[in-house]
Structures are given as C-alpha cells and as structure tokens.
N, C-alpha and C positions, 0 to 999 in steps of 0.2 A: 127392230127385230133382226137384222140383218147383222147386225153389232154381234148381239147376243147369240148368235146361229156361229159366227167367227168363231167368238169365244168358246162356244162349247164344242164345233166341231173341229176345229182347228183350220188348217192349211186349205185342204180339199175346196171348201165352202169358200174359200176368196179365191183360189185359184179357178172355183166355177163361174164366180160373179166375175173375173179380171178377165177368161177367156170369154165370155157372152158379148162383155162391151167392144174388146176387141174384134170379134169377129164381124160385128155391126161394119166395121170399118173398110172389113177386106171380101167381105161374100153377098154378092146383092141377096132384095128380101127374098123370104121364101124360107120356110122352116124345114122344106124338104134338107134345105143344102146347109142352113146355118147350122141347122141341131149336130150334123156329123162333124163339121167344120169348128165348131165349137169344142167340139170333143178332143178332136185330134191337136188344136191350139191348146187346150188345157194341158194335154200328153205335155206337149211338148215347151211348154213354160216350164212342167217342174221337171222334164228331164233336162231342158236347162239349166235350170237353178243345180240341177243336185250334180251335174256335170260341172260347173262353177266353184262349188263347194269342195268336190271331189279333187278339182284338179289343182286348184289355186294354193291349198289349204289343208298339203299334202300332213301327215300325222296331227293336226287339230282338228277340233272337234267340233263344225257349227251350221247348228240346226238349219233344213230347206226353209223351213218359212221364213228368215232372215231373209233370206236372195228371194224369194217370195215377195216380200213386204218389200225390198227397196228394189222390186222389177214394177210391183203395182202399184207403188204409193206417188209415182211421178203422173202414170198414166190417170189417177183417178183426179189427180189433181188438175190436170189437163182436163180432164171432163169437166169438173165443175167452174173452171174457166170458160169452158165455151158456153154451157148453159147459161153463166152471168149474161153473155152477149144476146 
C-alpha cells in the first residue's frame, strides 16, 4: 500500500514516511514533540533537495524527487539492515 500511495502521490508521501523514520532517531518518544519535529525534518529535506537541485544544476532541469530518492534510498536501506539484526 505504501508503494502504491508513492506512486500516486508522488514526492510528499516518501518525504512523509523518510522524515517519520528519521525523526524516530533524533527526538525521544512522545507524539507531543515527534509530530512537529517530523514536520519541520520533512520541511526541511525537500528544501534541501530543491536547494541541491537549484544550486548544482544551474540552467538544467531536474526533478526534487531525484535528490528525494537518492537522500531516502540509502537511509531505508540502512533501516532494513538493522531490522535483519
């Protein structure tokens, strides 16, 4: 289902699941502090990316989910590494 939610919603929808896991990392529990914390890491990945894009890659043209996908595809990989252990 999560696949399918990517694909139709695009970017947003992995930049929500990529900031949720990360934030697991940096904000002890409590939904009080993760939910905002969450939010503001999301902000701030794809103003990342699109600052990446923007600055590297001056007069071409290429899409945020790109810097998207190769910011979150290391990390998830790393998740499901640790879950094996």
């Amino acid at each position: 289902m999560v696949s399918l939610t990517v694909i139709i919603a695009g970017n947003i929808v992995f930049i929500g699941l990529l900031a949720g896991h990360m934030s697991q990392l940096f904000v002890p529990a409590g939904h009080r502090v993760r939910i905002p914390a969450t939010m503001l890491l999301g902000a701030l990945i794809l103003l990342v990316a699109d600052t990446l894009t923007r600055t590297f890659l001056i007069g071409n043209t290429l899409p945020t989910g790109i810097v998207v996908s190769v910011i979150g595809a290391p990390y998830f990989l790393f998740l499901m590494k640790k879950a094996q252990r």
